[in-house]
C-alpha positions as CSV (number, residue, x, y, z in Angstrom):
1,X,15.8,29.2,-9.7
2,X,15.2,25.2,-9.7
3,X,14.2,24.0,-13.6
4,X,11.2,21.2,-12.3
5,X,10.4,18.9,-15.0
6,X,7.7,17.1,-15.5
7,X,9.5,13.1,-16.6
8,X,7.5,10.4,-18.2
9,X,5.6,10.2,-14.3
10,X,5.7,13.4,-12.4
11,X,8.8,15.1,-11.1
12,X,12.3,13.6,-9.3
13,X,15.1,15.2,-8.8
14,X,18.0,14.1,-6.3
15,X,17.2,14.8,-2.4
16,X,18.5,18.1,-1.0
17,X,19.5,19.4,-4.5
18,X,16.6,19.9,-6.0
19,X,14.2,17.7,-4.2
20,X,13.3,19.9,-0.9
21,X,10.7,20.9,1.3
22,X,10.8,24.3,-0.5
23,X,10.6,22.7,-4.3
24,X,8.0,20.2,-2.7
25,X,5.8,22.8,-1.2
26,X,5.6,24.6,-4.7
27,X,5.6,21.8,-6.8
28,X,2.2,21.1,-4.4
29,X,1.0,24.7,-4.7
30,X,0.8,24.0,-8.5
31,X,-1.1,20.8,-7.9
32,X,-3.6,22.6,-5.1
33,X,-4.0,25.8,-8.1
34,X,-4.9,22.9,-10.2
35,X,-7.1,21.0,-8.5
36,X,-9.4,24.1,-7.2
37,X,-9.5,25.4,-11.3
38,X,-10.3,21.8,-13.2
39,X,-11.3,19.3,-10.2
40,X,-14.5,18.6,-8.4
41,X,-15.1,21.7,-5.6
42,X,-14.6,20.6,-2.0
43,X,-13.6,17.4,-3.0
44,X,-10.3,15.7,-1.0
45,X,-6.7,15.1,-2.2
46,X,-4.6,12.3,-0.9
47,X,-1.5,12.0,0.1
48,X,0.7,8.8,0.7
49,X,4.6,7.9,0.5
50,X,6.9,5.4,-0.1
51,X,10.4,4.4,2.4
52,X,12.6,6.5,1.2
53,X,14.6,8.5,3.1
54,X,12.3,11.9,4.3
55,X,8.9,10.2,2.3
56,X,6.7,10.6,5.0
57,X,7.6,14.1,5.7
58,X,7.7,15.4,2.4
59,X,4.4,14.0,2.4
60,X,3.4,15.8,5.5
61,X,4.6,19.1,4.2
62,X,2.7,18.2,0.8
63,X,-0.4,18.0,3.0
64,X,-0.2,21.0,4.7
65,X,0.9,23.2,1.8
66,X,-2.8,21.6,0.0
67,X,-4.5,22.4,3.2
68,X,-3.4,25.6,3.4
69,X,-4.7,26.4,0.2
70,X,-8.2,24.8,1.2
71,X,-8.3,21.6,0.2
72,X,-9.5,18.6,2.3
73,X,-6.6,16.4,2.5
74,X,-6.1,12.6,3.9
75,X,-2.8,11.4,4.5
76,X,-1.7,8.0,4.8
77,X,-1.0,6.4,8.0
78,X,2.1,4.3,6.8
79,X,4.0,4.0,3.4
80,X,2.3,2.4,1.1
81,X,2.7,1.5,-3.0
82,X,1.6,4.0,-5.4
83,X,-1.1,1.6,-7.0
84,X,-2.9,1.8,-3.6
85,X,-2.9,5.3,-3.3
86,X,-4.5,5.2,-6.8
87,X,-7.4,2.8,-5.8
88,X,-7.6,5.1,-2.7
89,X,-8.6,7.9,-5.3
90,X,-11.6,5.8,-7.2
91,X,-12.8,4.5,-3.8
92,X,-13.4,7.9,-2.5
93,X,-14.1,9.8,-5.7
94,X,-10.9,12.2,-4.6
95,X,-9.8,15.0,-6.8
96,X,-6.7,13.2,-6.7
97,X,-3.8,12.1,-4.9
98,X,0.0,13.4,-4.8
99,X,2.1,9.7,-4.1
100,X,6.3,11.3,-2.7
101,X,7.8,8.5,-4.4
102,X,11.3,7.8,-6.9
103,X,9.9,4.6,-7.9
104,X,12.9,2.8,-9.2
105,X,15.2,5.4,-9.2
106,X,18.8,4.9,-6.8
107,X,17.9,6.1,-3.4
108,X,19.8,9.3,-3.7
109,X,16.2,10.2,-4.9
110,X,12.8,11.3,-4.2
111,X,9.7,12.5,-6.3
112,X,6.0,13.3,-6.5
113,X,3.5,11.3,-8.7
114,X,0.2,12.9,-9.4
115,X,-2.5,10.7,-9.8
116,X,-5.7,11.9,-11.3
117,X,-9.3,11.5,-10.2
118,X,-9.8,8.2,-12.4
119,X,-7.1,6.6,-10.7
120,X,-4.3,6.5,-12.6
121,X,-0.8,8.8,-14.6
122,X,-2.4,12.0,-14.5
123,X,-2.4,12.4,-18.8
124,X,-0.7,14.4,-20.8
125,X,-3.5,17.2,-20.8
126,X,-3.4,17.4,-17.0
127,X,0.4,17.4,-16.9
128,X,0.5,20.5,-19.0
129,X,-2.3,21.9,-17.0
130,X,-0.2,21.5,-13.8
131,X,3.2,22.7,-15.8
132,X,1.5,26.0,-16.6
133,X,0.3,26.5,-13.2
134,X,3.8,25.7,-11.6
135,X,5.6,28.2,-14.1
136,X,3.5,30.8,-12.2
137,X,4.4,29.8,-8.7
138,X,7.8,29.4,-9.7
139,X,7.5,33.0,-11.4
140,X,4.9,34.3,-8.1
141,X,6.1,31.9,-5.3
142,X,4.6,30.4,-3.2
143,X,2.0,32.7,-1.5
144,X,2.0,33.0,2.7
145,X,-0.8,31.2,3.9
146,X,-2.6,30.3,7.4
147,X,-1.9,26.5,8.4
148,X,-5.3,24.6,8.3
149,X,-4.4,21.8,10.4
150,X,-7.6,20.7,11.0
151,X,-8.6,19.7,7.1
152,X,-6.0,17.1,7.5
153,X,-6.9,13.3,8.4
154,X,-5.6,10.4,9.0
155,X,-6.1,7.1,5.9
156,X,-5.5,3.6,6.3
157,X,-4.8,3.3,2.4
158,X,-3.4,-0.6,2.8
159,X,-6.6,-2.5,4.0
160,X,-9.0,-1.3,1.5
161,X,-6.3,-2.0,-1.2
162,X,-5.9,-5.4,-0.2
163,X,-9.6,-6.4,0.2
164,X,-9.9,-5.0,-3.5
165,X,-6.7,-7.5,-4.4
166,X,-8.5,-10.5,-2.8
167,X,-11.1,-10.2,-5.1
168,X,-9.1,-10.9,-8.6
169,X,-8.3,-13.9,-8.8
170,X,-9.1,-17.2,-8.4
171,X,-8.1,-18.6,-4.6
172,X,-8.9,-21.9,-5.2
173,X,-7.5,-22.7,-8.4
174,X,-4.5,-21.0,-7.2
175,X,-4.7,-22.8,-3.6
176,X,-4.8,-26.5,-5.8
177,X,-2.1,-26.1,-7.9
178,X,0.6,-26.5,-4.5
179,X,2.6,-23.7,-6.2
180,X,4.9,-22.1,-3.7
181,X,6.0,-18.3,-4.2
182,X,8.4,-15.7,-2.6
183,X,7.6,-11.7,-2.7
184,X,10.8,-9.6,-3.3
185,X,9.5,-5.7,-2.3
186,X,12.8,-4.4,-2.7
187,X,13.1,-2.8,0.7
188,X,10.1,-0.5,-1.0
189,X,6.8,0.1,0.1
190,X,5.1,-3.3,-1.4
191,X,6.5,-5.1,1.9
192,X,3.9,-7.3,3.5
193,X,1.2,-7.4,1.3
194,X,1.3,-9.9,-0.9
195,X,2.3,-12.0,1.2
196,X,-0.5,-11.2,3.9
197,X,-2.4,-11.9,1.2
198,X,-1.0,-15.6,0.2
199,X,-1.1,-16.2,3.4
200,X,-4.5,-15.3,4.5
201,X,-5.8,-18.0,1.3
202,X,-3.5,-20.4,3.1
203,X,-1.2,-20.3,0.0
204,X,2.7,-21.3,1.1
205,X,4.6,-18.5,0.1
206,X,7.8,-16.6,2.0
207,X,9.3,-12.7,1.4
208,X,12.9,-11.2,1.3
209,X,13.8,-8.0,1.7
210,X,10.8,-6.9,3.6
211,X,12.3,-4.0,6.2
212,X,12.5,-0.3,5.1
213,X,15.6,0.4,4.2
214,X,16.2,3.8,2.7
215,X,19.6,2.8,1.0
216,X,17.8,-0.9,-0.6
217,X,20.1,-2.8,0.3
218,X,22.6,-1.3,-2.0
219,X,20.9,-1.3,-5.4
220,X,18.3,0.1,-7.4
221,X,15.0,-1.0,-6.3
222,X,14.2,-1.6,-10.2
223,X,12.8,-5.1,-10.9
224,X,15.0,-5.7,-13.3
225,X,18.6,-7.9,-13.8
226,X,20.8,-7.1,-11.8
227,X,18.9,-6.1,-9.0
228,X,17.1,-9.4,-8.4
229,X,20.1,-11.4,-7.9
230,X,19.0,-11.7,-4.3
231,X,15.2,-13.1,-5.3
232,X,17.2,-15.5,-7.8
233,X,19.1,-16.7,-4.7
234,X,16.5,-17.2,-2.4
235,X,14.1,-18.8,-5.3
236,X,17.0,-21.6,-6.1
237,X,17.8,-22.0,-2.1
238,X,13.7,-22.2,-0.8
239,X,12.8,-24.2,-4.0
240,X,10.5,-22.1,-4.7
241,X,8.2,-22.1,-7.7
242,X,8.3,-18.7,-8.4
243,X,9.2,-15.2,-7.0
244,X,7.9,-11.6,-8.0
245,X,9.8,-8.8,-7.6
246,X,8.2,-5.3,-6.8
247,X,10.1,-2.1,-7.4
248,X,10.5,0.8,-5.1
249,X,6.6,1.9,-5.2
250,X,5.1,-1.3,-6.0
251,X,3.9,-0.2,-9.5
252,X,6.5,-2.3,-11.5
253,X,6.7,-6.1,-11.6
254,X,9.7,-8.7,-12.5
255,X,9.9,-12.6,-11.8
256,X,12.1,-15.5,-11.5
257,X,11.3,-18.5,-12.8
258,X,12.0,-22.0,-10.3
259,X,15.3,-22.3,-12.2
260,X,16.7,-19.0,-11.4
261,X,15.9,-17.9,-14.9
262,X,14.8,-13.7,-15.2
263,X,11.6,-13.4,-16.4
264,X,11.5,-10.1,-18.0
265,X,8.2,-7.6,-18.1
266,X,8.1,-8.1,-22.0
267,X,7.4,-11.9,-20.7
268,X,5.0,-11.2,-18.3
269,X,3.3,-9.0,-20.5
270,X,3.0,-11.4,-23.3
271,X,2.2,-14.2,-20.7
272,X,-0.9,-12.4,-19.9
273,X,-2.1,-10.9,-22.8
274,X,-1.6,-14.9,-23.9
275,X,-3.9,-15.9,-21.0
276,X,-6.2,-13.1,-20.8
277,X,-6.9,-12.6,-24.7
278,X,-6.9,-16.3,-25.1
279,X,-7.5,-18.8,-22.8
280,X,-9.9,-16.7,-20.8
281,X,-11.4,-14.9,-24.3
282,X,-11.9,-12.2,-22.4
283,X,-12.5,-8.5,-24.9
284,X,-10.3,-5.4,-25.9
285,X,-7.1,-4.7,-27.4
286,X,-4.2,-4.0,-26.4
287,X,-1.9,-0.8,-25.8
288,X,1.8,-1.1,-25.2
289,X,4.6,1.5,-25.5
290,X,7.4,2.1,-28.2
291,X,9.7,-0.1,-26.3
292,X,8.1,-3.2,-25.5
293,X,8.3,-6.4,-27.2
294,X,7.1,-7.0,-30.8
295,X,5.7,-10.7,-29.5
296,X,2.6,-8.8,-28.2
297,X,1.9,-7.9,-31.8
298,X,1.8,-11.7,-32.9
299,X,-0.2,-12.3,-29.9
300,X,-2.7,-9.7,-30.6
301,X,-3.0,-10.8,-34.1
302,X,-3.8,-13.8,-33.5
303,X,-6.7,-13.1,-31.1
304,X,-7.7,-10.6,-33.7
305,X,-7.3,-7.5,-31.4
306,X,-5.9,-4.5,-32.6
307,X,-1.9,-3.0,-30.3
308,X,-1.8,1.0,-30.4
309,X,1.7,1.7,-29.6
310,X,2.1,5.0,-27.5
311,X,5.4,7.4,-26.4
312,X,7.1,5.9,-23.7
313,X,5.5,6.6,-20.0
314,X,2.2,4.8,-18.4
315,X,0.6,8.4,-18.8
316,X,0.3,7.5,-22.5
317,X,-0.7,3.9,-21.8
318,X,-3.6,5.5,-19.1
319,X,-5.0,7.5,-21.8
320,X,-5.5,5.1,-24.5
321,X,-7.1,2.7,-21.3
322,X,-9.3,5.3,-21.0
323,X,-10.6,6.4,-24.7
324,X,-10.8,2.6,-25.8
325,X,-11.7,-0.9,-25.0
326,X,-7.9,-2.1,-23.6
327,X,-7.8,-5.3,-22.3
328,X,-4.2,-4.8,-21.2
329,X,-1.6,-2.3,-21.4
330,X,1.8,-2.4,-20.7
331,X,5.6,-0.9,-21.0
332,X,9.2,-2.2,-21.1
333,X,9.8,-1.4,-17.6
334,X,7.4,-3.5,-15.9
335,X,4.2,-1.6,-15.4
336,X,1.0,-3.1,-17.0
337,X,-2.7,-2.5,-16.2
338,X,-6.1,-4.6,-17.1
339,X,-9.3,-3.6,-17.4
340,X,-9.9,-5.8,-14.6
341,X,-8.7,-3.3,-12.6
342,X,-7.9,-0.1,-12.8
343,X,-6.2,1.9,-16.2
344,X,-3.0,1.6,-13.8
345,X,0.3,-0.4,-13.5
346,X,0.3,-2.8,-10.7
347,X,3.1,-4.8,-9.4
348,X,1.1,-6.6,-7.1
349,X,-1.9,-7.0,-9.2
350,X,0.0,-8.4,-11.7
351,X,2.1,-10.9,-9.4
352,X,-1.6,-12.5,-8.1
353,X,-2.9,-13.0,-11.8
354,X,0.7,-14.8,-12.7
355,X,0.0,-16.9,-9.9
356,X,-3.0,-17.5,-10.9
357,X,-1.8,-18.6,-15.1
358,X,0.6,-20.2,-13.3
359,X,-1.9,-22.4,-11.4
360,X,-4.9,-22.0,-14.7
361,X,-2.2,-23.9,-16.6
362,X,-0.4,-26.1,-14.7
363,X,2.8,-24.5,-15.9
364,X,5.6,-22.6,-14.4
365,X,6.7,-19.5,-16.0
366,X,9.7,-20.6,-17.5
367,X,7.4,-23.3,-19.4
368,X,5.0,-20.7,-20.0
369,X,7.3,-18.4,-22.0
370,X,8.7,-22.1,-24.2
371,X,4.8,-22.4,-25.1
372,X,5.0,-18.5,-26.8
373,X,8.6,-18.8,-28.3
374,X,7.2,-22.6,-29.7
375,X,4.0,-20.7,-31.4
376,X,5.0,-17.1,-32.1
377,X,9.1,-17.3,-32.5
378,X,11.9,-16.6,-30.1
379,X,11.7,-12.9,-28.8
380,X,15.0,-12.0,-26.6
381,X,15.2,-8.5,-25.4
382,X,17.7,-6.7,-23.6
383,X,18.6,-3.1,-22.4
384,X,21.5,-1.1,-21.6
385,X,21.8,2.6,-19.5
386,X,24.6,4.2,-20.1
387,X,25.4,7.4,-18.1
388,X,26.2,10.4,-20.5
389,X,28.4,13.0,-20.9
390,X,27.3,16.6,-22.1
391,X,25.8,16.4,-25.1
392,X,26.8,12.7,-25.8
393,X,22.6,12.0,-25.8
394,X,22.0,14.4,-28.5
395,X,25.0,13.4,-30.6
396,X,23.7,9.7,-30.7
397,X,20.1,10.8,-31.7
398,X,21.7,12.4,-34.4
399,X,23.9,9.7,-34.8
400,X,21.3,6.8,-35.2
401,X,18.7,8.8,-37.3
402,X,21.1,9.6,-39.9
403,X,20.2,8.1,-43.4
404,X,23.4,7.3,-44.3
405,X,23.6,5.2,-41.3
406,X,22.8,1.7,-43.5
407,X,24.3,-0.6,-41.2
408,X,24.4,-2.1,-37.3
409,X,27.5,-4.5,-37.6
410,X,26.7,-6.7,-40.7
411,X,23.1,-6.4,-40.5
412,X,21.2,-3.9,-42.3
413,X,18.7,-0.8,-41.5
414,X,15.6,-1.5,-43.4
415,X,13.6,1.0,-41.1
416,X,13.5,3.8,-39.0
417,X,10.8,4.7,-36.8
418,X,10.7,7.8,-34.2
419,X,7.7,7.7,-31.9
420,X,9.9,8.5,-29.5
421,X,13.8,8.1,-29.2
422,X,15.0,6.3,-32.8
423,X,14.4,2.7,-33.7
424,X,16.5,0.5,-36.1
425,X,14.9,-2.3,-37.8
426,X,17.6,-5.0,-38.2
427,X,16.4,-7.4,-41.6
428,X,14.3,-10.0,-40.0
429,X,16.8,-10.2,-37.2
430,X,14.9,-7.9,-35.0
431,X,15.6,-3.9,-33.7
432,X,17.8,-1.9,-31.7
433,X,16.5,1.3,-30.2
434,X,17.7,4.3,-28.4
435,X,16.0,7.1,-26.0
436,X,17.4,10.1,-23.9
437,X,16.3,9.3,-20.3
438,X,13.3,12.1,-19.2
439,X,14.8,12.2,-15.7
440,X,18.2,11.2,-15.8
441,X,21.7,12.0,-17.4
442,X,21.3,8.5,-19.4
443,X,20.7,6.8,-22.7
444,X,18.8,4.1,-22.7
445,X,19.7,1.3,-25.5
446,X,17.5,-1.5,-26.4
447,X,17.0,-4.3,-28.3
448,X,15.6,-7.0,-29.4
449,X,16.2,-10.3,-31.8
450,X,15.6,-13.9,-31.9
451,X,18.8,-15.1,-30.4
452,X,20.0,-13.8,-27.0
453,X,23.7,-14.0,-28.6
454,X,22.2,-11.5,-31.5
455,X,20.3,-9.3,-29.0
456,X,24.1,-8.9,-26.6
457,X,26.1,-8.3,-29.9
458,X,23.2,-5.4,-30.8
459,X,23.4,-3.9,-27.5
460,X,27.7,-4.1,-27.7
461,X,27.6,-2.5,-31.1
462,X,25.5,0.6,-30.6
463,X,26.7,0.9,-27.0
464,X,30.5,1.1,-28.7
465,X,29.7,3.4,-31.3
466,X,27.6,5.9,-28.5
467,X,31.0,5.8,-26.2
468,X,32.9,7.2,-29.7
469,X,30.8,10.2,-29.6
């Protein structure tokens, strides 16, 4: 029998391994049992998809398995990101809405997202809801019933996402400042929409890598270094003022600066809690998870808002959004909701209000990020993945949270903290960090110091001493 597991968002596994119609279909089933036990009766469950290879008929067999089972369903008419399915949700007051969808992951894979009736990571208490129920239909299976064709409809999810969009930001400001901006989808299923949406407010701005392309163009669709190079290029060659980078399903935002410069999500994040929290004084504190950037914490403190760090996963974030008063919440890899919005991570959301500090401040984002290193120190972060051999991610968990570990190189460990994976306080240098990947054969190592030369050496070390294992 196929282990399915639950990752830090919903389940992925690589196509025609584990990802099938067969594993789809009870993965659904799960989701349907679910839904009829904790969710409001008779109420509908959408369905949308991303470009990769088979999405849209995954999705299809996703729909019919929750038909089947009695459910109202609406399926997207085209691919579209998974933030859009999310507003979909609120908009209709669904029970919620299954998103066939890898995000960033290489496009060997495919996965399902379940997003919950407030429009967001279904939370940890849902997840576990939905585990239980799949641990019977994976004991049970997947019970013959009658097709119900006829409870499935059609949904435009993209216009009504984009008429929400419209309405965050400031047109004109943005409009005045002259700023000129290329859209990077990835090949994913962001394509075309912010840039129907510059457009449309008569805002110069140009896209690359727009088609579908199952394969992306031959990397990961993960807005992250090195996958951008191509945005980097056309940025430097259009002159461009700045370019945002979506990942796979649109939920996860990077940008390049007019110089070619990488600004990472720990920048973005910090540019807008900056803007946000202080310019626009706007309430609410801030959430962020275990990896992300300590320079939110100096931020924070000095608009006098309290940071609740969570695990690592947007589910966690989502659940804070929704006990307290966050302003913004955010995570390493690029996903970060407002309360502006939705308790959900945005790519494109998050693109329009960078366009619009951009243009609030007369500033482009390289300049931006030299205003925060001037007034709360230089914060340079870095990651590394490294693909593991059995029982290599164990070892170095071991390895790292050993006591008589004292020492990274010549700086010492004056801390150890394990929310989740193990982090190394480096003096006042900074921290190194390192996590098993929830859905991959990986370890992830991080870091982060006040020198990028510091931060490379950090990564080197560790990265070294996991190989040895």
């Amino acid at each position: 029998m196929t282990q399915i597991k639950f990752g830090t968002d919903g389940w992925r596994a690589i196509i025609a391994e584990d990802f099938t119609f067969d594993n789809v279909r009870t993965v659904t089933h799960a989701i349907a049992r679910y839904v009829v036990r904790a969710e409001k009766p008779g109420a509908e469950v959408l369905v949308g998809y991303d470009t990769r290879f088979g999405s849209d008929r995954f999705a299809r067999a996703a729909a019919e398995t929750l038909a089947a089972a009695g459910i109202p369903v609406s399926i997207s008419a085209a691919s579209s990101p998974t933030p859009a399915l999310s507003l979909l949700v609120t908009l209709r007051n669904a029970a919620g809405g299954i998103q066939i969808t890898a995000s960033h992951n290489p496009f060997q894979w495919n996965g399902l997202k379940y997003k919950a009736s407030y429009g967001s990571s279904a939370s940890p208490a849902i997840v576990a809801q939905i585990e239980s129920e799949l641990a019977q239909v994976q004991r049970d299976g997947v019970p013959t019933l009658p097709p119900q064709p006829k409870r499935i409809q059609s949904l435009d999810i993209r216009a009504p996402y984009l008429e929400t969009l419209a309405a965050l930001v400031d047109w004109d400001r943005i409009r005045a400042s002259k700023f000129r901006f290329v859209i990077d989808p990835m090949h994913g299923a962001g394509a075309g929409l912010l840039l129907e949406l510059f457009r449309r407010h008569n805002v110069p701005c140009d896209e690359i890598r727009g088609t579908r392309d199952p394969l992306f163009g031959g990397v990961n669709p993960e807005p992250i270094e090195p996958h951008v190079a191509a945005l980097r290029q056309a940025v430097i060659a259009g002159k461009f003022d700045a370019g945002f980078a979506l990942d796979g399903d649109a939920d996860r935002i990077g940008a390049i600066d007019r110089d070619g410069s990488f600004i990472t999500p720990h920048q973005i994040f910090s540019i807008l809690l900056w803007h946000l929290a202080g310019t626009r004084q706007l309430t609410g504190d801030v959430a962020k998870t275990f990896s992300t950037t300590k320079m939110i914490d100096k931020i924070a403190a000095k608009f006098g808002r309290k940071v609740w760090e969570t695990a690592i996963g947007f589910k966690y974030i989502c659940d804070r959004m929704l006990e307290s008063d966050i302003l913004l919440g955010g995570e390493e890899s690029g996903g970060i909701g407002t309360k502006l919005y939705l308790p959900e991570r945005d790519a494109s959301v998050n693109a329009l209000l960078l366009a619009e500090v951009m243009a609030w401040h007369g500033k482009h984002l390289g300049e931006l990020v030299n205003v925060l290193h001037r007034e709360f120190g230089e914060h340079h972060y870095g990651r590394v993945d490294l693909t593991t051999k059995s029982g290599q991610k164990e070892k170095a968990l071991r390895y790292f949270s050993d006591p008589k570990l004292k020492s990274i190189l010549d700086w010492p460990i004056t801390r150890r903290e394990d929310l989740d994976g193990i982090k190394l306080y480096l003096g006042e240098i900074g921290w190194v960090m390192v996590r098993a990947s929830g859905t991959e054969n990986m370890l992830r190592i991080y870091s982060e110091t006040t020198s990028k030369e510091t931060t490379r050496r950090a990564l080197e070390a560790v990265e070294s001493q996991v190989r040895s294992l």
